[in-house]
N, C-alpha and C positions, 0 to 999 in steps of 0.2 A: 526570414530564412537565413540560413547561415549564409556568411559571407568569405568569398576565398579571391584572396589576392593575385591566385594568377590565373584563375579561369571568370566569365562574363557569368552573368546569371539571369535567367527568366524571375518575372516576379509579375503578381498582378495587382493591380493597385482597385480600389473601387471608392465609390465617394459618393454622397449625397447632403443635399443642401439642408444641414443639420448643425447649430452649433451648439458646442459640447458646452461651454461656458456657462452660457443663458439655457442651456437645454431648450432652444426653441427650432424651428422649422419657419421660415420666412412665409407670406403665402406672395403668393404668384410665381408661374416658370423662369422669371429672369432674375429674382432673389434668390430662388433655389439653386440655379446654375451659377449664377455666380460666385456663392457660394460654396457647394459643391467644387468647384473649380479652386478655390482659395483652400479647401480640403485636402483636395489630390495632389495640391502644390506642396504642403506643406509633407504630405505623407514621401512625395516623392525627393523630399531633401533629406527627411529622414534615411533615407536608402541609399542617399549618396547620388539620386538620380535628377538626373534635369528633362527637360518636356524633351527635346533631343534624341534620348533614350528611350523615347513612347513608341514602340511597333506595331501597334493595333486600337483603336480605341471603340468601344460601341457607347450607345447613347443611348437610354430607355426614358422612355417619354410616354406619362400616364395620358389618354385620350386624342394621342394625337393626331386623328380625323376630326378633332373636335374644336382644336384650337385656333385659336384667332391668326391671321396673317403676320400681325403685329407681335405676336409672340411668339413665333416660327420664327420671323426675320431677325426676332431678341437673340433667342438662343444661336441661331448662328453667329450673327454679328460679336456675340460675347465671345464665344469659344472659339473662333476665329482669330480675336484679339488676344486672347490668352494663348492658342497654341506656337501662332507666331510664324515665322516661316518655315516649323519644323509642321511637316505635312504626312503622318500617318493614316494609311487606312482607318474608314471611320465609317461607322454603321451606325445608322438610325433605326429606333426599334421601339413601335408603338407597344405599348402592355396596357394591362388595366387594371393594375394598383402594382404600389412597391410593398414595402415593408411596415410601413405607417399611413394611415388613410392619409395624409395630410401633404404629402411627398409624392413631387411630379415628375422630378429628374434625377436619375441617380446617374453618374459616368466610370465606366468601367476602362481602364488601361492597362495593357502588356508593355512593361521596358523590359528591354535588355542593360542590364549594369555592371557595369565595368568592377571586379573587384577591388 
């Protein structure tokens, strides 16, 4: 989006645990999230934005009546240590599939960024 140095700006970020390098997909949900998260990170330095500036975030999570305790507690535990003490609204949201049958966790974020 354009960028204007004296007004703030809405922007949405989206991210999945996909690396472009290796063009691979990790399997399991705490590979994906974690990367995914290492995704949104980098897209949001690109914007100038820090987790700070995240005002919304949802979660989509392929099966999630289906999955293990042990990877529910994952995905929180990760995304908790990456968000950090900035604490946005955060919606979890079972689906059932994303964009690649292979892909459990995509995360979606609204910052607001300072121009």
């Amino acid at each position: 989006p354009p960028r204007s140095t004296l007004f703030p700006y809405t922007t949405l970020f989206r991210s999945v645990g996909y690396d472009p390098i290796s063009k691979s997909i990790p399997q399991g949900l705490p590979a994906q999230v974690t990367l995914a998260l290492e995704n949104l990170s980098k897209c949001l330095q690109a914007a100038g934005a820090e987790k700070a500036d995240i005002v919304q975030v949802r979660h989509y999570v392929v099966g999630m009546s289906k999955l293990s305790q042990e990877d529910k507690q994952a995905r929180g535990k990760i995304y908790g240590e990456w968000i950090g003490n900035s604490k946005p609204p955060s919606t979890l949201i079972g689906v059932e599939s994303l964009a690649a049958p292979e892909l459990l966790y995509e995360i979606e974020a609204v910052a607001v960024v300072n121009g």
